[in-house]
Phi, psi and omega in degrees: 000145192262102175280178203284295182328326183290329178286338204254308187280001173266325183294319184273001151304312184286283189333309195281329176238019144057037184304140169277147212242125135247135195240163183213095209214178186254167222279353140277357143245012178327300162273339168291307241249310153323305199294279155011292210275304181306304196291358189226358153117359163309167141232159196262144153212128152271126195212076204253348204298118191315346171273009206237294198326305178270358154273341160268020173272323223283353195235001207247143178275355189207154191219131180246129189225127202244067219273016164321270180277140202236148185201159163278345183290333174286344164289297196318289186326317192270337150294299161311335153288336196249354169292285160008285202253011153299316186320300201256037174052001172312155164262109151332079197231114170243122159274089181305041195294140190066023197263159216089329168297322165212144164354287163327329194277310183314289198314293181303345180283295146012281202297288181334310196290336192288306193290334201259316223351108189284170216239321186220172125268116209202114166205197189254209207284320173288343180266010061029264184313303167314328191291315195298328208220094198295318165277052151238146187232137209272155159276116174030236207232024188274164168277137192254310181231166198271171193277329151307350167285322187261052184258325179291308188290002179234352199244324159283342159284332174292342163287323174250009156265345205070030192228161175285147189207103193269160169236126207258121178184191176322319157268116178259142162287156087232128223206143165266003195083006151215249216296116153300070177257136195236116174234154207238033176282175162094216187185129167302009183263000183279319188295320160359276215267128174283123166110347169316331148312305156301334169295273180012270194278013171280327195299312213275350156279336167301326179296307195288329189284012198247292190239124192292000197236114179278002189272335211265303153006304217231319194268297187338296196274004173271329195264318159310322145328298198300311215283325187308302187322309182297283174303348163265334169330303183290342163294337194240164193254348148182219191273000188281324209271306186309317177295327169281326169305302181282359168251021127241034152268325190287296181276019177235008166319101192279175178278327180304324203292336198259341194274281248273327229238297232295144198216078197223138167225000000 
């Protein structure tokens, strides 16, 4: 189990040394997923271009890597980057987004985990379920099933990759494949607003890039989503107001607010 102090001191981790987050990520979230990062005390970099990619992991405390629009030149990029920064001990946090939904996808989420080998994995309970098992199938990049279903299936990837494995839904998963932590922060008004799954995992490279223990890490910005998610819900009248709420919700966010809000086992 993750005590609430372990949550609170990871946040005044990000806060304190501001890690630079490079993400490589899709051309729909890019600025809500900057903001994001920025509102909670990282810095953001988008960065995809093959001539670039591996010298800006070679400066990043961290690499997100985000397969929402997918082209091949942003694959080469995202190989390459993620080769990188294995090279060079960066932590990997990959969003399998939609995979499963078409061949392709499958085939580049494939590809990622063999070339990349990521440090956490954080998707939702069917792009999960997909990673695992390539004939489960996705609606696009929407969830299919509630997030307990794909907890045997996020707890055996994790086990045989070695990776951390969030699963994003009413509920969050996160597991190494033996420790289980489950948090019941958030609001449902968050699957509204596009691209929240994606903050999730930008959030959850703002941690890793912060804080050395990737489990305390990955549940911190997982335990932080929700709770911002919960407090900006009750401010907003629906999802446009809800985007602005939750990114000044991110960066005024107190430590008393995470003891009284956290809701986990």
């Amino acid at each position: 189990m993750i005590k609430t102090n372990q949550v609170t001191e990871a946040l005044l981790k990000v806060r304190t040394k501001a890690p630079l987050v490079h993400n490589i990520t899709n051309y729909v979230v890019m600025n809500n997923t900057a903001n994001a990062l920025l509102s909670i005390g990282a810095s953001p970099v988008m960065a995809h271009a093959i001539n670039e990619v591996e010298d800006m992991v070679g400066i990043a405390s961290s690499l997100v890597i985000n397969m929402g629009t997918l082209s091949d030149s942003w694959v080469k990029a995202m190989i390459l980057a993620g080769k990188k920064a294995k090279e060079k001990g960066i932590p990997v946090i990959f969003d399998p987004v939609g995979v499963g939904a078409t061949p392709y996808r499958i085939e580049v989420a494939q590809q990622i985990l063999k070339d990349c080998n990521p440090s956490v994995i954080r998707g939702n309970a069917s792009e999960i379920m997909a990673l695992y098992n390539s004939n489960a199938k996705t609606k696009g990049v929407d969830s299919t099933v509630s997030s307990n279903v794909a907890l045997d299936s996020a707890k055996l990837l994790a086990k045989s990759m070695n990776v951390i494995v969030v699963i994003s839904g009413q509920t969050d998963y996160i597991t190494d494949g033996d420790r289980v932590v489950c948090i019941h922060n958030g609001n449902t008004i968050m699957a509204k607003v596009t691209g929240m799954g994606c903050t999730a995992s930008a959030l959850c490279g703002a941690f890793a890039g912060a804080e050395e223990d990737l489990f305390v890490a990955t549940v911190s910005a997982m335990a932080i989503m929700g709770i911002a998610g919960e407090i900006a819900a009750k401010q907003s009248k629906g999802p446009g107001s809800m985007q602005i709420n939750f990114l000044d919700t991110l960066y005024s966010l107190q430590a008393d607010e995470i003891v009284n809000r956290l809701r986990h086992e």
